[in-house]
C-alpha positions as CSV (number, residue, x, y, z in Angstrom):
1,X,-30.9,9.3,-5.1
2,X,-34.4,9.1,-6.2
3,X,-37.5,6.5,-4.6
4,X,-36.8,4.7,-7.2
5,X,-33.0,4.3,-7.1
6,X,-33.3,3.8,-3.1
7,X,-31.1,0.3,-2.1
8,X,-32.9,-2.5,-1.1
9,X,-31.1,-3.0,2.5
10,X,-31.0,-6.5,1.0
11,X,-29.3,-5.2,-1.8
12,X,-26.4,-3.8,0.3
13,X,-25.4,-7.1,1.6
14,X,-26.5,-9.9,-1.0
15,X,-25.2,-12.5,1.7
16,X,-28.7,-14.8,1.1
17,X,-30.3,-16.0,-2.6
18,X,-33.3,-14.1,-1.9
19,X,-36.0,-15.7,-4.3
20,X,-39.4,-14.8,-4.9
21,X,-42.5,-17.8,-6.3
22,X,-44.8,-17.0,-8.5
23,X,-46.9,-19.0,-11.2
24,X,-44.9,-22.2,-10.6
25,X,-41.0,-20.5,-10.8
26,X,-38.7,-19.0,-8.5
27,X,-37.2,-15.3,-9.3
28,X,-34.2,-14.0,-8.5
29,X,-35.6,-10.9,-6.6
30,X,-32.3,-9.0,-7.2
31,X,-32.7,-9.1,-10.6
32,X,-36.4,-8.5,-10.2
33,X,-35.2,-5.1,-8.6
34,X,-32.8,-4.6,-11.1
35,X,-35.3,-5.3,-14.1
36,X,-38.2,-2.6,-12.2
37,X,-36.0,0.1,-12.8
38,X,-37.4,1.8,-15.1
39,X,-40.9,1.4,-14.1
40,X,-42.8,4.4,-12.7
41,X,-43.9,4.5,-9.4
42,X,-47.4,4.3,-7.9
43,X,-49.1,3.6,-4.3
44,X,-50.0,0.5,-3.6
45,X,-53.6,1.6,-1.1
46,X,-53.4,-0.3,2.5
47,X,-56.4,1.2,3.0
48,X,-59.0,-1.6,1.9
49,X,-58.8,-4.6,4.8
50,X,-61.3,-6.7,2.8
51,X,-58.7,-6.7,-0.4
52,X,-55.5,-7.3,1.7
53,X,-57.1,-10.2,4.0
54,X,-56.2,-12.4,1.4
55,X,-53.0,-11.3,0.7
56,X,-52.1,-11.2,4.6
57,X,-53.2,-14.4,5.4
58,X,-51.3,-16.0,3.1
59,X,-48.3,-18.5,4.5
60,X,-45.0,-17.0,2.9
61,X,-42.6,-17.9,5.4
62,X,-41.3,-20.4,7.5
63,X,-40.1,-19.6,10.9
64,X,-36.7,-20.9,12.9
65,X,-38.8,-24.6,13.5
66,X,-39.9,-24.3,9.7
67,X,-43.1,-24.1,10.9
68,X,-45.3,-21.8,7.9
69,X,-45.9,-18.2,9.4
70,X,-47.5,-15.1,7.5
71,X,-48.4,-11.4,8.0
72,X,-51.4,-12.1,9.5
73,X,-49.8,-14.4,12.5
74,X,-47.2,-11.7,13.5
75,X,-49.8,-8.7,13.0
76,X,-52.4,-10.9,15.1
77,X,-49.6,-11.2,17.9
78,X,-47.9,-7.6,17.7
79,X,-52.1,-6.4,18.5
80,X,-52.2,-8.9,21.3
81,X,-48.5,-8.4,22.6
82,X,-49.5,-4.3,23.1
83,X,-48.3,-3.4,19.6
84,X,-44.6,-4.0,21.0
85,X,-42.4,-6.5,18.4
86,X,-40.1,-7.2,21.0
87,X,-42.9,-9.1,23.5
88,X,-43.8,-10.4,20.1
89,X,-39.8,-12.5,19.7
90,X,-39.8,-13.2,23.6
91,X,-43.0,-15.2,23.0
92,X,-42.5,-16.5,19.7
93,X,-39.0,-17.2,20.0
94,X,-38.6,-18.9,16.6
95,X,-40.5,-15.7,14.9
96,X,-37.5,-13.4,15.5
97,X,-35.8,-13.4,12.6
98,X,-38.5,-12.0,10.3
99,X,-39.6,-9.6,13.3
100,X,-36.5,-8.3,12.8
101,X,-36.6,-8.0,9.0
102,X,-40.4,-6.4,9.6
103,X,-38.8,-3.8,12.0
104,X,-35.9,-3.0,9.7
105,X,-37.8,-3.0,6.3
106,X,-37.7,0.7,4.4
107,X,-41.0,1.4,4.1
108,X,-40.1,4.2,1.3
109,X,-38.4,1.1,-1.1
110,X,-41.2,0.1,-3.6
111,X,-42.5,-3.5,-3.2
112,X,-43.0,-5.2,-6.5
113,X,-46.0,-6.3,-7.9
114,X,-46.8,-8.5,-11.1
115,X,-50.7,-8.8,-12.5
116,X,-51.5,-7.0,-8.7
117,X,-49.8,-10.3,-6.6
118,X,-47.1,-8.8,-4.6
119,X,-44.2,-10.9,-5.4
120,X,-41.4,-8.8,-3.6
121,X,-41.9,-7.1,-0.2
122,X,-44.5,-8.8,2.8
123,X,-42.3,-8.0,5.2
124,X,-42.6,-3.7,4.2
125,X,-46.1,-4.8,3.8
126,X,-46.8,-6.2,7.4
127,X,-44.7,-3.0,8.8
128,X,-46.6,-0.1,6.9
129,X,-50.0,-2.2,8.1
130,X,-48.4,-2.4,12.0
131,X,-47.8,1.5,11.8
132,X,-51.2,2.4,9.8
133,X,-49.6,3.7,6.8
134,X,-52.2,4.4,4.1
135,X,-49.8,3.4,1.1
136,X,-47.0,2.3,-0.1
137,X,-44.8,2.8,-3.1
138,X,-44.9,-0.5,-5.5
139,X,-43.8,-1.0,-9.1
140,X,-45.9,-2.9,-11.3
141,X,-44.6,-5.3,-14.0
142,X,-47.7,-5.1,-16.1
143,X,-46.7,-7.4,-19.2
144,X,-44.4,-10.6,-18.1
145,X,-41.7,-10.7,-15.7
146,X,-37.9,-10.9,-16.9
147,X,-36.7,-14.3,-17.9
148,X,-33.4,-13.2,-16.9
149,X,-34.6,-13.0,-13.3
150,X,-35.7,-16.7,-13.2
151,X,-33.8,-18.5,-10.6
152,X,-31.6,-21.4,-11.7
């Protein structure tokens, strides 16, 4: 299997709708993956803070309370909790579940990107920044993304 044709461990058990926002409509992100199949793929640079403080404080989640979270909360406690993501649940209790998806995100599955706006992958994102990885593989939809993919 190439990079490309890697499963999204979400892909392997579609148990959730896993839907993605963006300009005013939800996406089906499984069909988002399907449709960035046959675009190439390029690295997406961690390497510029000032670009990706933006992008990392932005509130994409909602924790077990419902409570609005983002990559820059759980990076901001994993630095204060001695870089261990385990202190970083026992504190924030209600934070575990996306911990665990941060831990167990592969870092090698492209995220997805449309007009540069990462619309597929924070949670690879916030791991590759927690380990210092310098890139990460991302596929671009440059034109429009698929109306097939819109979420009903």
């Amino acid at each position: 299997m190439t990079e490309s044709q890697t499963p999204c461990p979400d892909q392997l058990v579609q148990t959730k709708r896993h839907t993605a926002e963006f300009d005013g409509r939800q996406y089906d992100v499984y069909k988002l993956i399907a449709a960035s199949e046959s675009l190439p793929v390029q690295r997406f640079d961690l390497s510029d803070r000032s670009l990706l403080k933006d992008i990392l404080k932005g509130r994409y989640w909602n924790d077990a309370n419902g409570e609005s979270i983002g990559p820059s909360d759980l990076l901001e406690a994993f630095e204060q909790n001695h870089r261990d993501w385990k202190t970083v649940c026992e504190i924030y209790p209600a934070w575990t579940e996306h911990v665990k998806k941060i831990m167990h995100s592969d870092t090698q599955f492209p995220i997805l990107l449309h007009r540069r706006v990462i619309i597929d992958g924070m949670h690879r994102l916030t791991k590759a920044i927690s380990e210092g990885t310098g890139s990460l593989p991302a596929k671009e939809f440059v034109e429009h993304l698929s109306e097939d993919a819109v979420a009903l």
